[in-house]
N, C-alpha and C positions, 0 to 999 in steps of 0.2 A: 523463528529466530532462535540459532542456537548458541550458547556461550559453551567456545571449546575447552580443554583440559587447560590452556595458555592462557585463558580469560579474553581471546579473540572473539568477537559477534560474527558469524555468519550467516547468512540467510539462506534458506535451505529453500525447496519447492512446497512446503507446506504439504508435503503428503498428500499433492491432490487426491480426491476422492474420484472417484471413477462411478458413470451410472449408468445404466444404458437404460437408450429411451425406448417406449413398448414401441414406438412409431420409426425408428431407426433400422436400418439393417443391422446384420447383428453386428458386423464390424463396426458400426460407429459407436462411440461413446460422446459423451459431453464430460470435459472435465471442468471442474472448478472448486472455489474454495470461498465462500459465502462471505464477503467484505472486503475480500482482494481480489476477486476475480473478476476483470471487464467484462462490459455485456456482451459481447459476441460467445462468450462464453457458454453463454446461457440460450443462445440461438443453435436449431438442428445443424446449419450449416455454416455456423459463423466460423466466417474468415481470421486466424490468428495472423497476427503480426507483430510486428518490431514497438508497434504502438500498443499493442495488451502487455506486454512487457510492461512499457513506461505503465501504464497504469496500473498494474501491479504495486510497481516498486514506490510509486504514489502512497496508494491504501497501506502499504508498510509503514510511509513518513506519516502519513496522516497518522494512522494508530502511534506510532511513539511520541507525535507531538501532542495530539490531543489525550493520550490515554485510556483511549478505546476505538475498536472497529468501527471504519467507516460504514455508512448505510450500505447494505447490499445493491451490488447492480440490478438484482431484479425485481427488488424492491423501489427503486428508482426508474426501471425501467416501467412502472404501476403508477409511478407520478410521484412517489417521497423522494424529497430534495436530499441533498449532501446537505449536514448541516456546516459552514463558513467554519474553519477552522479562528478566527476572529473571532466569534462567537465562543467558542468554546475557550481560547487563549487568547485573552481580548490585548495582553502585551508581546503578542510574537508579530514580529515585522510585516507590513501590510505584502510584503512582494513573495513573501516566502508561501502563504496561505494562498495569494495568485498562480502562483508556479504550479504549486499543488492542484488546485480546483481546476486548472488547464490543463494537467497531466493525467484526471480521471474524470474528464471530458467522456460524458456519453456518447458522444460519435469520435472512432480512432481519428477520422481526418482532422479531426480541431485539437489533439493531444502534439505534444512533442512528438516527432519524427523518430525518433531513439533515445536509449537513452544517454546519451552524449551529449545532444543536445539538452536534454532536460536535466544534464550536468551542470552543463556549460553555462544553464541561464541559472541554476540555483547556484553555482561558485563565486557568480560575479560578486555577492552577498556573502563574503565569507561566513556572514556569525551561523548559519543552521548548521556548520559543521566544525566551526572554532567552538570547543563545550565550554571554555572560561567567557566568552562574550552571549551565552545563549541564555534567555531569559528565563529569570528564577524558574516560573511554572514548566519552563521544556525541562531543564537541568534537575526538576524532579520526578517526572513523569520516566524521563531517561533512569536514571536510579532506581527508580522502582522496578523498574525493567529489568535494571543487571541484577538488583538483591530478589527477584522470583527466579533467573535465570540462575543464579547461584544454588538460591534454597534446590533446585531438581538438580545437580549436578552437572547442569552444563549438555546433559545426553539426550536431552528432549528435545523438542520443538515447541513453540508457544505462537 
């Protein structure tokens, strides 16, 4: 997440990390980024799609609502749970933490389709994107976001 010179948020690709596996040809790599990255990520041959997107862009919401990194997928791919963003923000709207937990869905076929779709179902809900209607704990967790993106000047990634 970077805050530009304009105080715009953009989201950048997180600098995927590039690894190659001893067991790969040399051409392949695995890329990913340890709490945004879908599980197929983490598979030699996994399939990317329109839906590791969506759950990318999930583990982003997630981390700004809750205020830290979702569980890793391959760490959940080992059997630890996503902890219910509910749990962690026990007053953010029952629908918006649904959207979310459907959107980094360990199997792509049970996530949103794109993310249009995974627009479409969190807009009907205006407040996780109206910031005067969004609940004290998001409205700070947010803040804290822009005053660290601020403290590095905007040129980093977080």
């Amino acid at each position: 997440i970077v805050l530009t010179a304009n105080n715009e948020i953009k989201i950048s690709d997180y600098g995927f990390l590039k690894n190659v596996s001893p067991y790969a040809d040399e051409d392949k790599t695995v890329h990913y980024v340890p709490g945004f990255a879908p599980p197929e990520s983490y598979r030699l041959n996994g399939i990317q799609s329109s839906c590791s997107d969506v759950y990318s862009a999930a583990a982003v919401l997630y981390s700004i609502i809750a205020g830290k990194k979702p569980s890793d997928a391959l760490n959940r791919m080992n059997g630890e749970a996503l902890v219910p963003l509910k749990e962690l923000v026990p007053d953010l709207p029952d629908h918006v933490g649904e959207l979310i937990a459907k959107a980094m869905n360990m199997e792509p076929a049970m996530r949103f389709r794109n993310a249009a779709e995974f627009r479409s179902c969190l807009t009907k809900e205006r407040e996780i994107f109206e910031f005067e209607n969004k609940p004290s704990s998001i409205r700070k967790h947010a803040d804290k976001l822009l005053r660290k993106l601020r403290r590095r000047g905007g040129n980093q990634s977080d």
